[in-house]
N, C-alpha and C positions, 0 to 999 in steps of 0.2 A: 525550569529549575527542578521540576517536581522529577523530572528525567534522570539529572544528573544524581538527587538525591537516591533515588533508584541504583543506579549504577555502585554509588559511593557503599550503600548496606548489601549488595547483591553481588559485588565485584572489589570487596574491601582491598585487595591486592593484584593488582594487575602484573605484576612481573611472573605468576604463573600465567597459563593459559586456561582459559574459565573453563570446570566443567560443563556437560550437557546439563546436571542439576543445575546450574549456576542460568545457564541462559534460559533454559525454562522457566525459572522465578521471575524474568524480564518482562512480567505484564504491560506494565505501560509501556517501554519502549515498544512491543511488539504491537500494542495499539494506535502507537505513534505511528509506526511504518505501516499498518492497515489504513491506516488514516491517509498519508499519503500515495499511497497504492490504488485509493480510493479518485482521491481529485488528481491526481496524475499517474493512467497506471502506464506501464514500461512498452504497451501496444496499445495503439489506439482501436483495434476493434479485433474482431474473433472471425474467422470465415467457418462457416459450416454448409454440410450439403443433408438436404432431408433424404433421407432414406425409408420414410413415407410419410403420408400427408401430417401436414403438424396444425392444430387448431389453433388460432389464438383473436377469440372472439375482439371484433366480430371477423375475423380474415381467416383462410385456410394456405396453407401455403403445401403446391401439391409436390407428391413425392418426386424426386432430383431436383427441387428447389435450391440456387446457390445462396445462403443465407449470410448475410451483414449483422454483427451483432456490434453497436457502437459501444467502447468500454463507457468513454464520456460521459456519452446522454446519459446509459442504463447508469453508471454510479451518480450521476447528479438527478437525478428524476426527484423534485420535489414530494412527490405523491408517498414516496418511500425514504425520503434523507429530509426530512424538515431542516433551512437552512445551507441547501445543499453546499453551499458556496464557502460555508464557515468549516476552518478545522478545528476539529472537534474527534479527539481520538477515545472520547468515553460511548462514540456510535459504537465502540467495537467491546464493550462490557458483555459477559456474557446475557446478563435480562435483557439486553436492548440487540444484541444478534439474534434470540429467540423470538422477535418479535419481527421480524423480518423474513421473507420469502428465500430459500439456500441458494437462488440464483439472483439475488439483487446485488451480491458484489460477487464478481466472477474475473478478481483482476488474473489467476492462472487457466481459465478458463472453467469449465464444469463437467462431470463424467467419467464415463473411460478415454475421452479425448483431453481431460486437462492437462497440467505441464508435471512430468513426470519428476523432475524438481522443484515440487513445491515446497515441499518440506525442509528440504536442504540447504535453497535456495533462501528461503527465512531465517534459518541458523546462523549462515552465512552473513546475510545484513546483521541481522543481530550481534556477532561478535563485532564486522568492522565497523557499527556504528558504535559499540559499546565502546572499544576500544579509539575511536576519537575524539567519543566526548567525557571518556573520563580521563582523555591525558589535555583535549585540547577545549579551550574556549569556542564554540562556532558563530561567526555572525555573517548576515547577508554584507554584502559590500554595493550600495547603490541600489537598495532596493527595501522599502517600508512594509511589501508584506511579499507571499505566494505568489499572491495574482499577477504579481509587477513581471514575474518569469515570463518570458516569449517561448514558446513552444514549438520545435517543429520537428518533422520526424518521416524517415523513408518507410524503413522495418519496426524501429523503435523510436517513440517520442525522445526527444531528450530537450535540453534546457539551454537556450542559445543565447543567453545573455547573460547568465545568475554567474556571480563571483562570491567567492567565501575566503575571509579571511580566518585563519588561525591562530590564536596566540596561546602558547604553552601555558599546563595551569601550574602552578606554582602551591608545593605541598608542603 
């Protein structure tokens, strides 16, 4: 709800098209979609190659090491997400991302190798989320939480069971 009320003071008229000031102001949704980026991001893992020896006590992993970085594990790691399993889009406040290490959520990757749409790429969700949930109702269909989603994925995870009903909101 606290979503849509969002949407409603941020996006009072959806028959224009929202400015960039307009979706900027979209904090919570934008923590919403961090949140889910988070426990489901759009690639299960990251491949890298070292291109010299990388420490990571107590292991050293020596230079042309092909590296596995799991998106998974690294975003659920208890040690760093208390409750990792729970959504919870207030992880993504700014006091509580400063208290986190800048590579503990890495869903476009991290560097000069991240995804060169990332920025855009978020804009993007952001209007077409904005724009269905302030015209449309969402609800899961046959399914009580996240977890219930079956997962499976070649290049990109995606969602092999989740159905969503929509019904029009009525103004």
């Amino acid at each position: 709800m606290q979503k849509h009320q969002e949407l409603v003071s941020v996006l009072p008229n959806m028959e224009n098209s929202p400015t960039q000031e307009e979706i900027n102001r979209l904090d919570y949704l934008e923590r919403v979609i961090k949140e889910t980026l988070r426990l489901v991001p759009t690639v299960p893992f990251i491949l890298r190659y070292a291109d010299e020896d990388i420490k990571c006590d107590p292991y050293v992993f020596p230079v042309s090491s092909n590296l596995v970085v799991p998106l998974m594990l690294l975003h659920r790691d208890p040690e760093v997400w208390p409750e990792p399993e729970k959504f919870d889009p207030d992880r993504f406040l700014p006091d509580e991302v400063a208290k986190r290490h800048r590579c503990s959520y890495i869903p476009f990757s991290f560097g000069a190798r991240n995804c060169i749409g990332l920025r855009f790429g978020m804009v993007e969700v952001k209007i077409m989320v904005a724009t269905i949930l302030r015209n449309f109702k969402v609800q899961t269909v046959g399914m009580k939480s996240w977890k219930d989603i079956q997962l499976g994925y070649m290049v990109m995870l995606k969602a092999k069971n989740s159905r969503l009903r929509f019904d029009k909101r009525k103004f």
